[in-house]
Structures are given as structure tokens and as C-alpha cells.
N, C-alpha and C positions, 0 to 999 in steps of 0.2 A: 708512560705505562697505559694500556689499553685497561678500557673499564671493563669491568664484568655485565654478565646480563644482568642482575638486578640493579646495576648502577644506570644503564641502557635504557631500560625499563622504566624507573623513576623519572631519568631525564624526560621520555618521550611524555611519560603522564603529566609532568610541569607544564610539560610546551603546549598540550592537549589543552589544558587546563586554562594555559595563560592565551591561548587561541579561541575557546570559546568552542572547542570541538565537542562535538556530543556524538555518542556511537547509536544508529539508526539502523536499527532490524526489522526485516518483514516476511514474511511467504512469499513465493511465488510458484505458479504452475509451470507443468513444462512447455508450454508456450510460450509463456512469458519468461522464460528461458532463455530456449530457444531465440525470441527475440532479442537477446540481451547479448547473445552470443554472436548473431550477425551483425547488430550495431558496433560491438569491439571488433570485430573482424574487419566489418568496413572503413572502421577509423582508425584501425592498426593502434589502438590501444589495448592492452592487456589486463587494465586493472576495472574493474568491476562498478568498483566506488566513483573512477573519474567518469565514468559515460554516464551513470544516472545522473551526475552531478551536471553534468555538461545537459542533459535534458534536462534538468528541473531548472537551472540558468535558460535553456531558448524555453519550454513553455514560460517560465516569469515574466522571459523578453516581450512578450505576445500581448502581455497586459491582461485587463479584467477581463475581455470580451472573447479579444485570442483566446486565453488559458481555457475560458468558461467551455467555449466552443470547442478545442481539441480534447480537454476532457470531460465532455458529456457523454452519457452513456450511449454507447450504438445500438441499443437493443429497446423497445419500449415493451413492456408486460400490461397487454391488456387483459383482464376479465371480461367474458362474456356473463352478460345477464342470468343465467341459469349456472354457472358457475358461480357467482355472486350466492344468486338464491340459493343452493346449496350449502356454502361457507356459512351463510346467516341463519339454516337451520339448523348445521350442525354447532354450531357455537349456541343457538339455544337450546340445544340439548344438553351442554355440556354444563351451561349456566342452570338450568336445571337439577341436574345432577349432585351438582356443589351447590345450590341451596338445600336439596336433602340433604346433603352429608353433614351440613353447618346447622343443620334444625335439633 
């Protein structure tokens, strides 16, 4: 006799369980999307879960220096000096402000 879904169900939660699986949720933009969409496309996989997986196995492969280098950020944020001094007198203004209000 075929199980019903909550027998289905349970079973898979055991096997999760007796597996060591744990469920990993995150955001993503549509870019990074989009990217995720050409990566299954290109490997004529369909499921979602196996390609990140299959990325987080090659960056691992890559090691400390690999991984560190493919994901460091490509963008640096620099402040200019007069941006800076700005931030630092508005933040003393505002430290000011909250020691009146705490007086």
C-alpha cells in the first residue's frame, strides 16, 4: 500500500534529520538571479539547490586564498577627506544633541 503525504513527509524529515540536512535561506537580487538562471541553463540543471551547491563545493575546492580572492569584494568605497570631515561634524552635532536631551 502506498503511503500517504504525511507518512512521505515524516519519512523525508528522518532522512533530513539522519543526513545532517539543514534548510538555508537567503535574498537575492535580480541579478543575482538572473545569474543563477544562466548557471542552471548552462549546466542543464534544473534545481536551484544543486548549482549553489555545486558553487560552494569549486569555491571550497580553491582553498583559503582561492575562496578569499573570488570572493572579495569588487568594489572599494573610498571617502574623500571633506566627506570624512563632514560625517565627523555631523556625528558631533548629533552627540551634542543626545547629551542635551540625557542632561
Amino acid at each position: 500500500m502506498a503511503m500517504d503525504q504525511k507518512a512521505r513527509s515524516a519519512k523525508s524529515a528522518a532522512k533530513r534529520k539522519e543526513l545532517g540536512e539543514e534548510e538555508l535561506r537567503h535574498r537575492v537580487r535580480a541579478g543575482e538571479k538572473q545569474m543563477l538562471a544562466e548557471l542552471m541553463a548552462w549546466t542543464k540543471d534544473s534545481e536551484q539547490a544543486s548549482v549553489i551547491t555545486g558553487c560552494l563545493r569549486y569555491v571550497h575546492s580553491l582553498g583559503r586564498d582561492g575562496a578569499s580572492e573570488a570572493l572579495r569584494s569588487r568594489h572599494e568605497i573610498e571617502v574623500s577627506e571633506n566627506v570624512a570631515a563632514e560625517l565627523y561634524v555631523r556625528g558631533q552635532r548629533q552627540a551634542s544633541r543626545l547629551d542635551v536631551k540625557e542632561a
